[in-house]
C-alpha positions as CSV (number, residue, x, y, z in Angstrom):
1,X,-20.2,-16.3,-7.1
2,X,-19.8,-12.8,-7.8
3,X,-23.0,-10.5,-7.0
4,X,-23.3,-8.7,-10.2
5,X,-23.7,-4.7,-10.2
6,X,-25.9,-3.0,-13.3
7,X,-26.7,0.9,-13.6
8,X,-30.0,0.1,-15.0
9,X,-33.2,-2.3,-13.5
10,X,-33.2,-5.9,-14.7
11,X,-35.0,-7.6,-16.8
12,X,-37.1,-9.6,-15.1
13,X,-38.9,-9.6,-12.3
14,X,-37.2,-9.0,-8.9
15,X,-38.0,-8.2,-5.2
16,X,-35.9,-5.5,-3.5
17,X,-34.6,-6.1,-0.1
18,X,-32.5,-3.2,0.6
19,X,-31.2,0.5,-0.4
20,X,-27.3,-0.6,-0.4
21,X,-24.5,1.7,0.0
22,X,-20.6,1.6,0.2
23,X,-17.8,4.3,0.2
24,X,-14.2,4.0,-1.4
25,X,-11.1,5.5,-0.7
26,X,-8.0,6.0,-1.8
27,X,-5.3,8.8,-0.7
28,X,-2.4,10.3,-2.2
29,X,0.4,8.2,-1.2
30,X,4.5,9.3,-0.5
31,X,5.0,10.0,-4.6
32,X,1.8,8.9,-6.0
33,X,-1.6,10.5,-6.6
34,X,-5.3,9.0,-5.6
35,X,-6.0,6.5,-8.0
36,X,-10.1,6.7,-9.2
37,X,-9.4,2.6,-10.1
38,X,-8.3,1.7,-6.3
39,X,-11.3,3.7,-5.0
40,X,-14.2,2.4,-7.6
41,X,-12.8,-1.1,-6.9
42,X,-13.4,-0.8,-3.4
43,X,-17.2,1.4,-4.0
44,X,-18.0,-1.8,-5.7
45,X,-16.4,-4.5,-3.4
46,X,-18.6,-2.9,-0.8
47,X,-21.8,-3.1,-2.8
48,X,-21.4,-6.8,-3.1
49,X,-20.4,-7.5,0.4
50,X,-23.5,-5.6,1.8
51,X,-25.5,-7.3,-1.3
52,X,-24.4,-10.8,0.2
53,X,-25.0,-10.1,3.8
54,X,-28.5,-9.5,2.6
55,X,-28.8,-12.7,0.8
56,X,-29.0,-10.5,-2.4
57,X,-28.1,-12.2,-5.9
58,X,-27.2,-8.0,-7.5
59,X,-27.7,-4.6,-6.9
60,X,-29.3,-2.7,-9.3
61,X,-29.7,0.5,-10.3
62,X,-26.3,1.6,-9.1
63,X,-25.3,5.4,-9.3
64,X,-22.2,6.6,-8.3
65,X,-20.4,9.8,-6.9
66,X,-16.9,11.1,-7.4
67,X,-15.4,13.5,-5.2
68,X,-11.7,14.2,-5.6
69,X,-10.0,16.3,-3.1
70,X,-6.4,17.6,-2.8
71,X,-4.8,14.2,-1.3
72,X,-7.9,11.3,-1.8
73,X,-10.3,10.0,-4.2
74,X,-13.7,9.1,-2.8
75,X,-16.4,6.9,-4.7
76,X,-19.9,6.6,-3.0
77,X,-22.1,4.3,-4.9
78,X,-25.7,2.9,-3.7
79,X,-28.3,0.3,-5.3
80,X,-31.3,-1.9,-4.3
């Protein structure tokens, strides 16, 4: 099962366990540039494994951060 993400609370009652929070990545490679998809896919892969560690069923309230620099893409994104 896939822990769902949402930028907004749900809508229904809900207990929260845990601030989560997960960085991604992704450099400039021999002839290629950072790519913003590689590094939000792995922001949000690392939400959901930190989700399911916690015995979460979704995060919510996600915000995320981009930060580009000269050779990398970063993504930090954090939820309850």
């Amino acid at each position: 099962m896939t822990i769902p993400l949402t930028t907004y609370p749900p809508d229904r009652p809900h207990e929260v366990i845990e601030v989560v929070a997960a960085v991604g990545v992704s450099t400039k490679g021999f002839l290629s540039a950072p790519d913003l998809r590689v590094a939000m896919a792995a922001c949000r892969d690392g939400l959901r494994l930190r989700a399911r560690e916690l015995g979460a069923d979704m995060v919510v309230g996600c915000h995320f951060q981009v930060d580009f620099g000269p050779s990398a893409a970063n993504v930090t994104g954090f939820g309850t």
